[in-house]
Backbone bond lengths (Angstrom), bond angles and torsions (degrees), N, CA, C in turn:
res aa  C-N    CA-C-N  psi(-1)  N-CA   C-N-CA  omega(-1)  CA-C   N-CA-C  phi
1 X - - - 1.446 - - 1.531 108.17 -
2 X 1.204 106.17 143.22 1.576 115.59 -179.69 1.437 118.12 -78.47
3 X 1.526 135.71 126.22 1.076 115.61 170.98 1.780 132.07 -80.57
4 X 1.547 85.73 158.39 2.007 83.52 -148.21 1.911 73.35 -102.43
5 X 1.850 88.09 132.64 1.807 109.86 -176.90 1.476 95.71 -88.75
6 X 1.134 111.15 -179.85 1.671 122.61 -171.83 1.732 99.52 -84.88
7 X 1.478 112.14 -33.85 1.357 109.89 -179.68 1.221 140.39 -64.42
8 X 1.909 87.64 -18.79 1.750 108.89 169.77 1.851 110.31 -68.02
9 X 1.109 109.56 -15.62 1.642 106.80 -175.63 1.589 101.90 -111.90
10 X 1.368 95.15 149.45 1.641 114.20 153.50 1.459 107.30 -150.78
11 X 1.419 117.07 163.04 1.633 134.95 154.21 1.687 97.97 -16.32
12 X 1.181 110.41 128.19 1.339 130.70 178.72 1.534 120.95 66.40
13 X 1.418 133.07 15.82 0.950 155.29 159.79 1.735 116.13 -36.09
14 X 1.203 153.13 87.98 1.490 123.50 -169.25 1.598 108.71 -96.45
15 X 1.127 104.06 125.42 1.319 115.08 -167.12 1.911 103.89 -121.73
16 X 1.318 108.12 -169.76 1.082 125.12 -174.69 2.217 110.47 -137.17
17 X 0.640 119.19 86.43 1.606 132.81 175.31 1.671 127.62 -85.15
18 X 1.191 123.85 135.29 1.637 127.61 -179.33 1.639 93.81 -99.25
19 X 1.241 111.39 126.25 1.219 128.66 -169.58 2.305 98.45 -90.20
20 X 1.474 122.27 154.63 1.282 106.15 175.36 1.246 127.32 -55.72
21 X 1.789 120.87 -26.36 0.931 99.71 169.15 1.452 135.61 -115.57
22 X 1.435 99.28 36.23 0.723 110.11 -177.88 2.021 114.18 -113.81
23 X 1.644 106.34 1.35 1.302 122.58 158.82 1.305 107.62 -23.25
24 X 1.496 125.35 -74.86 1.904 105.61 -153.33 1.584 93.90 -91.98
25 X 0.886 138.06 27.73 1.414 122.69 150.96 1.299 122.12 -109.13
26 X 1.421 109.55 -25.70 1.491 129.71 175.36 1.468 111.46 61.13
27 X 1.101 106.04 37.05 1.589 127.38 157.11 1.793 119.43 -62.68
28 X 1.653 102.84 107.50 1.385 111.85 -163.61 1.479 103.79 -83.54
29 X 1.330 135.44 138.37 1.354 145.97 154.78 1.532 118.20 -104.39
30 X 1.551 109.27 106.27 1.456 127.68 176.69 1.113 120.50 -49.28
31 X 1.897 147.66 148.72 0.831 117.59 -179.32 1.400 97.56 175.28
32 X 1.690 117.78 164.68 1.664 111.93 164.72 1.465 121.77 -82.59
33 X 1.466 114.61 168.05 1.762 101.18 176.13 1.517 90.24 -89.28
34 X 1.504 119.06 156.82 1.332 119.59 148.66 1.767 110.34 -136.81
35 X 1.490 111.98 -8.34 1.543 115.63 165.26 1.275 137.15 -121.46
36 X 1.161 162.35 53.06 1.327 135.51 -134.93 1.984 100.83 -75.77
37 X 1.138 96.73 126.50 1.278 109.23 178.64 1.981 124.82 -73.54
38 X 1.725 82.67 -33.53 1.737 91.80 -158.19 1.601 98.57 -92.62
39 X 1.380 129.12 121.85 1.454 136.44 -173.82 1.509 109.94 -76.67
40 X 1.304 121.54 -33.66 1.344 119.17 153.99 1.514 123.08 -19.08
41 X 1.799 104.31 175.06 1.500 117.49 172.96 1.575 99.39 -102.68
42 X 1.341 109.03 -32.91 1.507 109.81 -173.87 1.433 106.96 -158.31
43 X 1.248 129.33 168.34 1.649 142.64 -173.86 1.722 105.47 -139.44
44 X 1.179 92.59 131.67 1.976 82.04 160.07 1.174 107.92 -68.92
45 X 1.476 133.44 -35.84 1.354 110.50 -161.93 1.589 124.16 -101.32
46 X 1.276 106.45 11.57 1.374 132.23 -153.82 1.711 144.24 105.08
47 X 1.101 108.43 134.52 1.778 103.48 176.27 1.407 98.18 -51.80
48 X 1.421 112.59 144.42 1.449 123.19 -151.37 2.480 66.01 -115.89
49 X 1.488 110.71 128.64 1.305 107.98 162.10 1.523 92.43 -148.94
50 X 2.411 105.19 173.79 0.974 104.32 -163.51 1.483 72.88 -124.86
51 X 1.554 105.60 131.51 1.661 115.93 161.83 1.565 130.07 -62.87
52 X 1.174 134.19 131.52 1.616 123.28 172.19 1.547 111.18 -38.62
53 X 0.990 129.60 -5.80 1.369 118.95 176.81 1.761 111.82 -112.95
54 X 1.498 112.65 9.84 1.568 120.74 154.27 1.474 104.37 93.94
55 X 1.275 106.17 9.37 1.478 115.23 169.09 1.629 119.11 -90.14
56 X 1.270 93.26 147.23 1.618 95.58 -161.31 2.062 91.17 -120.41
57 X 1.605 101.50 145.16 1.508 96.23 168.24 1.763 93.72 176.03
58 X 1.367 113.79 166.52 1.015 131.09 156.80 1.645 136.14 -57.05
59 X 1.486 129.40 108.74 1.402 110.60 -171.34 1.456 131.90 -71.88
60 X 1.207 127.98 123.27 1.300 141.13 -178.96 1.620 125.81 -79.62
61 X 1.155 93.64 -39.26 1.363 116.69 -169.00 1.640 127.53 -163.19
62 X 1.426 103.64 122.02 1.288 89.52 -166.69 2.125 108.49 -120.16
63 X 1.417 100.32 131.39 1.364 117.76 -144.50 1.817 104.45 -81.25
């Protein structure tokens, strides 16, 4: 899998994110961007963003 850079996202972005607890199942929750959280260029484990619907997770996939 390719890693997804901070530059690939902005505000309104719809992506796909693993929420914390949802780590060992790796159960994806769909969604818009409305924060990017992670100040970085990149993360191993994902851009850490907060969805318009107040959900917070790492990006996986971006839609």
């Amino acid at each position: 899998m390719s890693e997804i850079k901070r530059s690939d996202l902005k505000p309104g972005t719809i992506v796909q994110i693993v929420q914390k607890q949802d780590q060992r199942t790796g159960n994806l929750t769909e969604g818009v961007v409305d924060t990017i959280l992670t100040k970085s260029s990149s993360h191993p484990h994902g851009i850490k963003v907060k969805l318009t619907s107040g959900k917070v997770g790492r990006v996986k996939k971006i839609l």
